[in-house]
DRENDREN-790291 format. One record per residue (C-alpha): residue number from 1; chain; x, y, z. Coordinates in pm, 1 decimal. Layout:
SITE   nr  kette         x         y         z
SITE  NUM      A         X         Y         Z
...
This chain:
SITE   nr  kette         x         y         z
SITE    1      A    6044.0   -2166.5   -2893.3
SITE    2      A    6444.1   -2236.6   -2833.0
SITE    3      A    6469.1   -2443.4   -2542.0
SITE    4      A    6827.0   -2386.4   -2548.3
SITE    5      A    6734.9   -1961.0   -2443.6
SITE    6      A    6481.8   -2053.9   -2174.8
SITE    7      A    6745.2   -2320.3   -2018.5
SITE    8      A    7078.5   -2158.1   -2071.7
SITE    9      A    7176.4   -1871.1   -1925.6
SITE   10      A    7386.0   -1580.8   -2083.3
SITE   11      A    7629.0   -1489.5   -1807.9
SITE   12      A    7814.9   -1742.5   -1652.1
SITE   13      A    7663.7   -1931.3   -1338.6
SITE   14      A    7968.6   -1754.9   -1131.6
SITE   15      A    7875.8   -1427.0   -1256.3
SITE   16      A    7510.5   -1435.9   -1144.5
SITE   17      A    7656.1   -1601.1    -820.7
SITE   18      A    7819.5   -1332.0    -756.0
SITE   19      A    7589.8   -1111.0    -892.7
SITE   20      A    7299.5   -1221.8    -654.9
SITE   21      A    7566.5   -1227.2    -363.1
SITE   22      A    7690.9    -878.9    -388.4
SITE   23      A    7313.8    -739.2    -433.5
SITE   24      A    7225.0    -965.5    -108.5
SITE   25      A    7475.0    -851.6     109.3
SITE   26      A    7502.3    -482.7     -14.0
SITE   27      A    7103.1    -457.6      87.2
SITE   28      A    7112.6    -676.5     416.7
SITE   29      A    7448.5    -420.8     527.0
SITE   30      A    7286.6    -136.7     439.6
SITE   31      A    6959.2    -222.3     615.9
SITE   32      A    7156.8    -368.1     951.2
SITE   33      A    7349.7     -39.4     981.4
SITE   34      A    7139.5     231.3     897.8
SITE   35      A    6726.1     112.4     948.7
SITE   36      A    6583.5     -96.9    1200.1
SITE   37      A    6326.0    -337.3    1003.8
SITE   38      A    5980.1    -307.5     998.8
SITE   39      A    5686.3    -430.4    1152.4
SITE   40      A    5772.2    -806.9    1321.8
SITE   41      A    5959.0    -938.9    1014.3
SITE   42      A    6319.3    -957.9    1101.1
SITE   43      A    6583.2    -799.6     771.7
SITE   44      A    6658.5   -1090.6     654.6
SITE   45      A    6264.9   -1197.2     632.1
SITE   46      A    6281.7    -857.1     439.4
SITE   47      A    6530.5    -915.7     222.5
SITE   48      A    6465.1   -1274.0     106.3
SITE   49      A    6142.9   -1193.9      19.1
SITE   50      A    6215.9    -873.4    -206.6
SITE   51      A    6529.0   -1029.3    -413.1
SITE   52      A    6377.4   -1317.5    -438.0
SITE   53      A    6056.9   -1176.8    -601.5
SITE   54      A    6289.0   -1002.6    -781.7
SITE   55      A    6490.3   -1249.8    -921.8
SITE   56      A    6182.4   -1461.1    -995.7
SITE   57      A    6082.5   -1161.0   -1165.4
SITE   58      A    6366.4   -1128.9   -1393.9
SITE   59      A    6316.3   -1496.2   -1496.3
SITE   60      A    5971.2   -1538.2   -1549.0
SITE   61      A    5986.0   -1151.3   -1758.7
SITE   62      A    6290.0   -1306.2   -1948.6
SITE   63      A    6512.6   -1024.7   -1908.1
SITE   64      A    6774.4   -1295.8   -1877.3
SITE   65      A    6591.1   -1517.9   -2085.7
SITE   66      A    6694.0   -1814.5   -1875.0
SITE   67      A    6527.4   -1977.8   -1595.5
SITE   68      A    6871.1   -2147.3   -1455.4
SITE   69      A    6988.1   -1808.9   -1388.2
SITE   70      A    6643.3   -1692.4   -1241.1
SITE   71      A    6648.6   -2034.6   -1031.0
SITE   72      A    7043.5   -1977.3    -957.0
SITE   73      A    7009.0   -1602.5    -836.9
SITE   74      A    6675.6   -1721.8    -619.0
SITE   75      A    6947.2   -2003.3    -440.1
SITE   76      A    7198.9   -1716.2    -382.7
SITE   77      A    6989.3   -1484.5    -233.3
SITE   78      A    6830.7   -1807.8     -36.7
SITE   79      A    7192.5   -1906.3      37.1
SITE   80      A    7322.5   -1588.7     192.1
SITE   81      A    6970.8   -1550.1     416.1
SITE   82      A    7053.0   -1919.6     551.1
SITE   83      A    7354.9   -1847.7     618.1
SITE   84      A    7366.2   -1546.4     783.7
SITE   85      A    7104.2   -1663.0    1032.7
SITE   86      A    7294.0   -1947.0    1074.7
SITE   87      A    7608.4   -1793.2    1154.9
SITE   88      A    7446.9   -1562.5    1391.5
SITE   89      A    7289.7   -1857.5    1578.1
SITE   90      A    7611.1   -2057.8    1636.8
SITE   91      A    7896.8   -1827.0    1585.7
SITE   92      A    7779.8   -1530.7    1911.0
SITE   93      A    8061.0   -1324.2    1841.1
SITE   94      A    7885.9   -1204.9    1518.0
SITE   95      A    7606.2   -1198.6    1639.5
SITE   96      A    7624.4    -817.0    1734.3
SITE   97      A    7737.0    -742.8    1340.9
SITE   98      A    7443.0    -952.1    1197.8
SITE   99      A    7199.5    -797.6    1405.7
SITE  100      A    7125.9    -489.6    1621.5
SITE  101      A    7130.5    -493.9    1983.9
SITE  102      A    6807.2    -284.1    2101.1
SITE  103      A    6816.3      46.2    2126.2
SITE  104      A    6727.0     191.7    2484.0
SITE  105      A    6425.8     503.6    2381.3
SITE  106      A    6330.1     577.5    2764.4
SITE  107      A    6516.1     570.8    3072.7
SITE  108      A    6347.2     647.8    3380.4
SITE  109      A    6081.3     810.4    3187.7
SITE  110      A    6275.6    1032.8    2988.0
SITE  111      A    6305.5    1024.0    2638.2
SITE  112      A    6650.8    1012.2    2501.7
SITE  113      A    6615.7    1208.2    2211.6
SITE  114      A    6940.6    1117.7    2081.7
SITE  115      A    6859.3     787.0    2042.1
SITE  116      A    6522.0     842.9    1915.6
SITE  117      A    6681.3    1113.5    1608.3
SITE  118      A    6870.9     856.9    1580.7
SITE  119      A    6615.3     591.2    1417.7
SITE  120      A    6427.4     934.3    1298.7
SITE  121      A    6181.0     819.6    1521.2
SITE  122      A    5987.2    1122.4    1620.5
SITE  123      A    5800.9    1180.6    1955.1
SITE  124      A    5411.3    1120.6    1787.5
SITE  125      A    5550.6     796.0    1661.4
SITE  126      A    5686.7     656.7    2003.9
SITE  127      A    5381.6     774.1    2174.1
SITE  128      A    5165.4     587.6    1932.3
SITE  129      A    5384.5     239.5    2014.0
SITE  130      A    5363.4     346.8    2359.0
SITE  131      A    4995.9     357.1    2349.2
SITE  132      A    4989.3      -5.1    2191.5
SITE  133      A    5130.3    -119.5    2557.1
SITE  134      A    4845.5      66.4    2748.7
SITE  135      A    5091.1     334.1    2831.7
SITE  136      A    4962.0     696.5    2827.1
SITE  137      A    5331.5     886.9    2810.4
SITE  138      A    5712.8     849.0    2864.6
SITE  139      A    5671.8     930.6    3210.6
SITE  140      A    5455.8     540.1    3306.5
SITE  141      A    5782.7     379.7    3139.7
SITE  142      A    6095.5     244.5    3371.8
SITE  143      A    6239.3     125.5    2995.8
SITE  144      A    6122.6      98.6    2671.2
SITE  145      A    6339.0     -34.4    2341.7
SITE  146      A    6353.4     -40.0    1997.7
SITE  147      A    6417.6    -398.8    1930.8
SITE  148      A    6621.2    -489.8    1631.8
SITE  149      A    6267.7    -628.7    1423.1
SITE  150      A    6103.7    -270.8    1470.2
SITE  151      A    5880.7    -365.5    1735.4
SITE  152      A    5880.0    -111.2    2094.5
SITE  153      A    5979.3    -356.9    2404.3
SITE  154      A    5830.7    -155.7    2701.0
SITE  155      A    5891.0    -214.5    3089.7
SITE  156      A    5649.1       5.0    3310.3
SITE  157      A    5730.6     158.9    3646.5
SITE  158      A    5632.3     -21.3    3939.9
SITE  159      A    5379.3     179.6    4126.2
């Protein structure tokens, strides 16, 4: 066993930097602007937890064949998740570019379809979340929204 292979890693430390940063933010952009996430695990609960096992992955499989880059790309992806939450806790202007504002499904009882083709939500699927807030149909809701985690937020009509 070469100590020097499992400790020393073949690209450059900026290289898998960057590597792990452009793979990070590629994902979390293309998740923020074109799915909502799923279930109540926000995207970048999502994300952290996929690159990471993936980067772990490539280390312990020794694709790399060095653990400091495994351990460095596992701190980048960690970096980037930190950050962004950070900066979207103390910096509210980006707030509405790190995360998406919910997404109004019912007005007044009517579905707005747009908005529902929109997340390729179809109508079985919002009845079902519907029917996990005691709610029989569109027509019992005053509001309901697609929050940015996934989850259906649902005000009923006042009888």
């Amino acid at each position: 066993m070469d100590v020097s292979d499992i400790l020393v890693p073949q690209a450059s430390l900026g290289e898998i930097f960057l590597r792990g940063t452009a793979v990070y933010l590629f994902i979390y952009f293309y998740f923020r602007f074109f799915r909502r996430s799923a279930g109540g695990l926000g995207l970048t609960d999502v994300l952290l937890v996929v690159l990471v096992a993936d980067a772990a992955q490539s280390a312990l499989a020794g694709e790399e064949h060095s653990l400091t880059a495994g351990l460095l790309t596992v701190a980048t992806v960690a970096f980037w998740d930190f950050l962004l939450d950070w900066l979207g806790y103390r910096v509210p202007a980006l707030r509405h570019v790190l995360q998406p504002p919910p997404l109004l499904l019912i007005r007044d009882g009517h579905v707005l379809n747009r908005n529902l083709s929109r997340e390729m939500m179809t109508h079985e699927e919002l009845r079902a979340q519907l029917r996990q807030h005691d709610v029989r149909g569109p027509e019992e809701v005053q509001a309901a929204f697609l929050e940015a985690d996934g989850k259906l937020s649902v005000v009923k009509r006042k009888e």
